[in-house]
Every structure is written in C-alpha cells, then in structure tokens.
N, C-alpha and C positions, 0 to 999 in steps of 0.2 A: 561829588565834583572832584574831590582831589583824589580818587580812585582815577578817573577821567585821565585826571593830567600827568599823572602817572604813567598809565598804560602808554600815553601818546607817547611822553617824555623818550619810551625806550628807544623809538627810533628816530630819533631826534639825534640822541645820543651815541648809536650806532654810526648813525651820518656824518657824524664829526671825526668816529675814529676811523671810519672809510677812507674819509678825504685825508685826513692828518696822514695815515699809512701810505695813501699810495704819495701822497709828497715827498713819505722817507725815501720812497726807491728813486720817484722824478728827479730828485734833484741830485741825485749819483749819473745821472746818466752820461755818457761821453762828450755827445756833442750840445750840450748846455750851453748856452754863454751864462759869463758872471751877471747879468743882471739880470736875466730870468731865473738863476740858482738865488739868489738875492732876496726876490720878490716870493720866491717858493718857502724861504725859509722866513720870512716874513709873514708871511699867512699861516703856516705851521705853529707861532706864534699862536696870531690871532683866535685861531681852533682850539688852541690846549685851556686858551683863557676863557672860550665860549663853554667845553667839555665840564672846566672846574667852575664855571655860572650854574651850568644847565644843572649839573648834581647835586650843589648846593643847594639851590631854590625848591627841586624835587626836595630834598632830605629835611628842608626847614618845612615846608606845608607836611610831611610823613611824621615828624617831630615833633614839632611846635615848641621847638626849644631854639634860642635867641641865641646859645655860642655856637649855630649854624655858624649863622652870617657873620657873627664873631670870627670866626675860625677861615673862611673863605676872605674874609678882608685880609689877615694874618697872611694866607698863604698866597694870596695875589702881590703880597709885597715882597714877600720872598722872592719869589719866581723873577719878579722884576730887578731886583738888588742880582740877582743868579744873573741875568741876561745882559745886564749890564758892566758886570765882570768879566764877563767871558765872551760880549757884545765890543765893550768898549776898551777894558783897558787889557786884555788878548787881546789885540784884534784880527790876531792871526788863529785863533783857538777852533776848534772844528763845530761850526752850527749845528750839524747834524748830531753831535753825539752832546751837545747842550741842549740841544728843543727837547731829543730824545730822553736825556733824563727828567727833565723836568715833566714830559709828559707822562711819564711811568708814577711816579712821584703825584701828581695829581691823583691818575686812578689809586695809588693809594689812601691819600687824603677822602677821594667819596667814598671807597668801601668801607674804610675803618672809623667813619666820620657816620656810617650804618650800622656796622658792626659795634664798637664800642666809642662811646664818645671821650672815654678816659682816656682811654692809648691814643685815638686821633689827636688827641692834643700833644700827648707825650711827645705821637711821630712827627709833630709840626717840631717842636723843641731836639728833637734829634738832629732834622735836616737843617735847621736853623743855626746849628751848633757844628753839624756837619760843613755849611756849606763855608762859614767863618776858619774851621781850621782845614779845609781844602782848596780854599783859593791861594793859598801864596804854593800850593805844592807844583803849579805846573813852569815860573818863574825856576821855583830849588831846581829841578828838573836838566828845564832847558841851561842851567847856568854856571851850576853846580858841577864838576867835573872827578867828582870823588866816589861815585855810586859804583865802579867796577875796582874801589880797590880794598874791598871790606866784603871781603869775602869767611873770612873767618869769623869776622864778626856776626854777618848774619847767620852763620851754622850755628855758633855758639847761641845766640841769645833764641833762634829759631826754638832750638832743643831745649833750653834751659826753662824757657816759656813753657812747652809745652808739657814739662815734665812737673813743673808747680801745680798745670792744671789737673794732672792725673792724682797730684797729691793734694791740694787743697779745694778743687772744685766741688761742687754738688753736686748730687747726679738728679738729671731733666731726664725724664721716659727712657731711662735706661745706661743713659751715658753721661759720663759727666764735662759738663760743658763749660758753666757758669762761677764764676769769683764774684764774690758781694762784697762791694767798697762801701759800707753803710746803706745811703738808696739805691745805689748806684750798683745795676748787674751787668756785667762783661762777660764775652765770650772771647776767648784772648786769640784762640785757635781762628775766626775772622780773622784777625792782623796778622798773624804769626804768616798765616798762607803768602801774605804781601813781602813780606819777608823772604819765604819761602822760594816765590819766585826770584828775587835778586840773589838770591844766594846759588840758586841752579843755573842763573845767565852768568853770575863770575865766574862761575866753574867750569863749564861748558865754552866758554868762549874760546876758550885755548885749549880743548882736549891734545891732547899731544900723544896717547896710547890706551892701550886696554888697561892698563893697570891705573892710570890715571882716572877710567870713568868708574872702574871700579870700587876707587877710593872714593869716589865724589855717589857713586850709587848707594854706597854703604850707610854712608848722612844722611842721604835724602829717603833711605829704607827705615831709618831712627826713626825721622817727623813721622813714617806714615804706620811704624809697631807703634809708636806711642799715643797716636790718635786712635787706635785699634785697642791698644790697649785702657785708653779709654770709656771706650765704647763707640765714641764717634764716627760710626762707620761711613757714613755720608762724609764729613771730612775726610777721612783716610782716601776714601775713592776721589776725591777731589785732586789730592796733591797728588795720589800715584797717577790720574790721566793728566794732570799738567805738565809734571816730570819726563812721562813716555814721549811728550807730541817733541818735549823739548830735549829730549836725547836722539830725538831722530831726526831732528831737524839740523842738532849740531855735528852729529855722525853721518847722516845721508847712508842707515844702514838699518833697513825693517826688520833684519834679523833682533833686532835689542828691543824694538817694540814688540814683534811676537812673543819674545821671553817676557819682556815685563806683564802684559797680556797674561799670558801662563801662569805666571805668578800671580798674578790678581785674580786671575780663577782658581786655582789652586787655593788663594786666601780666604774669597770667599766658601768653597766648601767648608773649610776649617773653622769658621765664622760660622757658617749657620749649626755647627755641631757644639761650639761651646759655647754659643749667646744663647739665651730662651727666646728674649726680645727677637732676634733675628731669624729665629726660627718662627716664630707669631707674624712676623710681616711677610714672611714666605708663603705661610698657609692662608693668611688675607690675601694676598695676591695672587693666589691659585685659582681659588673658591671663595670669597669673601660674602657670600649668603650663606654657607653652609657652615659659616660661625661667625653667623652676624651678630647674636648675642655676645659675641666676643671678642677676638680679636678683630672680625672682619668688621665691625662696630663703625670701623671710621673709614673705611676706601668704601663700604657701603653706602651710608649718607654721602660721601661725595659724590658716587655714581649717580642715587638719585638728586641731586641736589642739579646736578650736572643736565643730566635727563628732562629734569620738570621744567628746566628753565628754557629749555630748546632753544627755535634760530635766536629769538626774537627776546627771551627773559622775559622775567615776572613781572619787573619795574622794580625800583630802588624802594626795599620797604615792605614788596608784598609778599619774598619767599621766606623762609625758613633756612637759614644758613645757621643759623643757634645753634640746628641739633648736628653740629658739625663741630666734633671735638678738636679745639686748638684752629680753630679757624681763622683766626686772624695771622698766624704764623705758617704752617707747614700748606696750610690746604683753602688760602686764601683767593687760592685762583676755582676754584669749584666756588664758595661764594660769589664772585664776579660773573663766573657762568650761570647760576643761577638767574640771577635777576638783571644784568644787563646782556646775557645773550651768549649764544652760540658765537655769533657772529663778532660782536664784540670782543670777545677772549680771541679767536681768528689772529684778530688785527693786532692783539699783545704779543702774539708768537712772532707775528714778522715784522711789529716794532724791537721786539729782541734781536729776531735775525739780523734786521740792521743793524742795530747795535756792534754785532759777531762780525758782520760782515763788516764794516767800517773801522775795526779796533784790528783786523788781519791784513784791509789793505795797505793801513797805517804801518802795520809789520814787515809785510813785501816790500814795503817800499822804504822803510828806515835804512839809510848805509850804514850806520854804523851796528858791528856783529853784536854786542852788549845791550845797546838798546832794543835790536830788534827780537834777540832772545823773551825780553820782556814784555814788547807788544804781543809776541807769540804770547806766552804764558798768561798776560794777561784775557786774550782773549781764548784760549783754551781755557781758563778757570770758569769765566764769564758762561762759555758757550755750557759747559759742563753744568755748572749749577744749574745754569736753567733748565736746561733737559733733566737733570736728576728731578726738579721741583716740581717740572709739568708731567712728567712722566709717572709720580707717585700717585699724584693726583688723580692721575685719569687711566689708573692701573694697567700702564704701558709697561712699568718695572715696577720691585716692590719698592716702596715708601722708604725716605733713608731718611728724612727729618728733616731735609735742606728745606731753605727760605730760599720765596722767590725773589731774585735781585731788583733792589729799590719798590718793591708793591707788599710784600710781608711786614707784618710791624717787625721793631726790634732795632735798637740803635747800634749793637756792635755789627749788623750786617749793614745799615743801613750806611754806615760812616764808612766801612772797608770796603764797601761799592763807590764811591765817592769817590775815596781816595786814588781807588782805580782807577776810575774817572780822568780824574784830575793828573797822574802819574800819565796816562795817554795823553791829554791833551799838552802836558808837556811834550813832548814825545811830537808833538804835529805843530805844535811851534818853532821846535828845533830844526824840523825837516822842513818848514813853509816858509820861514828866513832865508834859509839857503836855496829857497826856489828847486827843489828836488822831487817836486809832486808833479806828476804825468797830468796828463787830461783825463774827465771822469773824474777826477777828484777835487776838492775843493782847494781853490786857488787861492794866494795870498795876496792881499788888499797890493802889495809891492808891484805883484805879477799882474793884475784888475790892469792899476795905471798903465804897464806898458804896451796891456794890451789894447788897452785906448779907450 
C-alpha cells in the first residue's frame, strides 16, 4: 500500500512544481494588473506549503520515523515567520524572489529529510539562523549610505581572509576549503565572494583609465591565484566570471572580457597539468565508464541515478541515491532526478532562471552605478554557480565541487545565498520607494494605491 502512494505521490508532486513554475514566469509579465500579480503570488504560497505536505507525508509512511512530522511542522513555521518579514514588514520587498527561496529551500528540506535525516535537521538550523541574521540586511541596505566608500577595506580583508584559508584550512577532496570553530565548519571563501563583489563595484564605478583597471585587475587576480592556489577551482572560476561580466559592463569594452576569457583558459590548461585531482575530473568527464572503478565512480552513479529516474521518478524512498558519493552536497540535484523526476528537476532550472532573471532586471533597472555593479555581480555569481553545479552533474562540464544554491546541505552556502538574497532585496526596496520600476515588474504597494 505505501508502495501505491508513493508511486502516485510522484505526480502529484510534479503537478505542484508545474503550476508553482509557470506562476514564476505569470507573474512577470507586462501587462499584469497588481491584483492578479497579488493573487499569483498568493497561490505560489499555497503550492510550496502543499509541495512541503505532500513530501513530508510520503517520507513519514517511507520512514516511519516521527521527526518527519517533527521537522515539517519546524519548517512550515519558518517559511511563515520568512513571509511575513519580507510580506509584511518589507512591504516593498520582491515576492517573487521570496516565494522563490523559500521554495528551493523546501525541495531541499524533502531530499535531505530522504537523504540523511541528521543534516535535515542541521539545514533547518542553518536556515533558521540564516533567515535571523538576514533580515535586517535588506533595511542596512537600503539605508546605509557607506557601502561605496570602503573600498579598500574590502580588498584587504577579501585577501587577508582568503590567505588564512590557504594556511589554516583543511583540505575537502583536494582543496582546502574548510576552518573548524570547535563544531562549527565554515567555508569563509562563500562570504569572502560577497565581499568580493563590493569591492569590484567600488572600484569599477569610477574607472577613470587603463592603468586604473589595471590596478584594480591585479587585486581581483590575488582572490582568484589564491583560490587556485588553494585548490578551490570551482571558487576561482566563480570570481574570475563575476569580475569579467563586471569589467565589461563598467568599460562597455569586450576586448577585456576576451582577454580575461583567455586567461582563464590559459589557467585552466595550467590547472589540469599541476592538480591530479583536476586531471581525474577531466578524464571522468571525457569517458566516465571507462574508469568507473575510479575516478569516473561518481558522474557515473549520477548518470544512472539520473537515467533510472526518467520523466516521472522512482518516488521519494524507492531509488538509490546512497550510492551517490557526497550526495547530499555537490550532486544533490541527480538525487532529486532520481526519484522525483525528469520533469521535476526541469522546473528547478527555470525556478533558477527566474531567480537570474529577476536579480538582472533588478540591475537594468537600479540608477544608481554602485548598486547596480552589485545587482550585476550578484546575479552573475548566482547565474554562475548554478550552472557550474547543474552542469557537473549532468556531465555537461567537468565537476568543480560547487553547491547547488539554497538545495545542497551546507550552512556556509546556505547563509552566503541568503545573504544575497537579502542584499538584492535591499536593492528593490531602494529602487520601489522611489517608484523607479517600469511595468512587468513588481510594483510598490505606494504605486498599487495610485494606481487605484
């Protein structure tokens, strides 16, 4: 019987990220009025709290363990205390990229509430922690009129951070990532990125010559040898495409992205002759059966794990994602394909794109040059990771170790996504006060009124 309701469950399940996905795109559309975007984002709502029912219920008869329901009651109150934040006391704050997290956030809570029921709990206490010291960032934000003039501040402490990690970190699968505060493991290279980007939009904002960008290349070339020199090659690739989108953005001159470009291929060859490691994710990524005893070990099981689960998935409970090394972190989105579906994971790509796509309009459309360096960066980072994470996965590129944003466990990703977050929705409070948003975008409650 609970095989049965399983099976059924899948597209039940499906159905829900169907409707939730195409909401994401409805309610962008131009000619919208605010109370049918209203009532879209209001059922968007309802859907993500049906999505986190439906998986629970399945996982607890799969289980038959009682910090299921434990765990689901936990995370329905979160979600609410999140909506209410960013519902009520924003109440200019962007719905779409709130429902949006939170519903990423959910699919992570079902898989890893499958996967391990230890870390589900941990990733409830991340977000929980997360969502506490992320709410007042989008107020500092909008309020705050100090973040373009600490510019040296963030180089220094960008570099200074990262060079502690290359000397006291541990090294994780090759590279060393992680500082241990007692229980407490951080990834500092997550925040430093945040950093990273403010310290490229002070710089940038005022390029005044070549020797200027020069100087400011040279710093932002430090973060990305000593991520490298790390090992961290998935970071390094991170910051040099955040940097590129945003030196060409503030130049309006493709010759500096094709050199940087060049450069990064140029680094990469040079990388795969002096790492072993990156030479091993190469030849996984070439032919991953023809040393699948070995390296190709893990983009393997994720192909079939990927494959077995076809449109449709196993159901929550009845695939085999175990034999999927590190699953809950780097290749957590093969899990999800497995047993909730082809079709399911679909709808995470262009709950993403939205994401992408709503954190650049936010950027087009910021006046002021400082912030909107920002929006840029932040949603280059965004866009970037994702694709690095889904693309390893599904051996589109080789494997760089990234987490996928808000759905991989892991608190130091889970909190520098947030913050993100939170730093944009500043960002769309500041521009939704001053009534600066076009139509097709989300209008502020100020603008609602006048328009009757």
């Amino acid at each position: 019987m609970v095989h049965i309701i399983v099976s059924a469950s899948r597209f039940s399940m499906i159905m829900l990220m169907a409707i939730y996905t195409y909401y994401c795109f409805a309610a962008l559309r131009s000619n919208i009025s605010p109370a049918r975007q209203e009532r879209i984002y209001h059922k968007q709502t309802l859907v993500m709290y049906e999505l986190l029912l439906n998986g629970n219920l399945v996982l607890f008869l799969v289980l038959e363990d009682m910090r299921v329901l434990g765990l689901m009651v936990c995370e329905m109150v979160l979600f609410a205390i999140t909506l209410i934040i960013y519902k009520k006391i924003y109440e200019n704050a962007s719905k779409s990229l709130v429902n949006n997290m939170c519903m990423l956030l959910t699919i992570s809570f079902i898989i890893l509430t499958r996967l391990d029921m230890e870390k589900a709990i941990k990733q409830l206490l991340f977000a929980s922690v997360a969502v506490v010291i992320t709410c007042f960032i989008p107020i500092l934000v909008a309020k705050l009129k100090v973040w373009d003039k600490l510019k040296f501040v963030y180089g220094v402490v960008g570099i200074a951070g990262l060079l502690f990690v290359l000397v006291a970190a541990s090294t994780t699968y090759g590279a060393k990532l992680s500082i241990s505060i007692g229980p407490i493991v951080l990834q500092p290279s997550e925040f430093i990125k945040i950093i990273f980007i403010f310290f490229s939009a002070c710089m940038l904002q005022d390029v005044r010559d070549f020797q200027y960008l020069v100087k400011t290349t040279i710093i932002a070339a430090l973060h990305v040898l000593i991520l490298v020199a790390s090992r961290d090659l998935g970071g390094a690739l991170i910051y040099l495409v955040t940097y590129l989108v945003m030196v060409y953005v503030a130049t309006r001159k493709p010759i500096y992205m094709f050199l940087g470009v060049a450069a990064g291929a140029l680094a990469s060859v040079v990388a795969y002759y002096l790492f072993g490691h990156v030479r091993d994710r190469v030849i996984a990524w070439k032919d991953p059966l023809s040393v699948i005893d070995d390296q190709g070990y893990q983009i393997s099981q994720s192909l079939f794990a990927i494959g077995s689960g076809g449109w449709f998935g196993s159901g929550l409970g009845l695939g085999m994602p175990g034999k999927i090394p590190v699953v809950t972190t780097d290749f957590v989105f093969a899990a999800i394909s497995e047993e909730m579906g082809a079709f399911f994971a679909i709808c995470i790509i262009f709950i993403c794109i939205s994401c992408f796509l709503m954190i650049f309009n936010i950027a087009m459309q910021v006046k002021d040059y400082f912030y909107k360096l920002i929006a840029l960066g932040i949603g280059t980072l965004y866009g970037t990771q994702t694709f690095l994470a889904l693309g390893g996965v599904t051996k589109f590129i080789p494997s760089t170790g990234v987490t996928l944003p808000l759905i991989s466990y892991g608190g130091s990703s889970l909190l520098s996504t947030m913050i993100l977050f939170a730093i944009i929705q500043g960002l769309y409070v500041l521009q939704v006060d001053e009534g600066e948003f076009d139509e097709g975008m989300e209008e502020s409650p100020k603008k609602r009124r006048q328009r009757g």
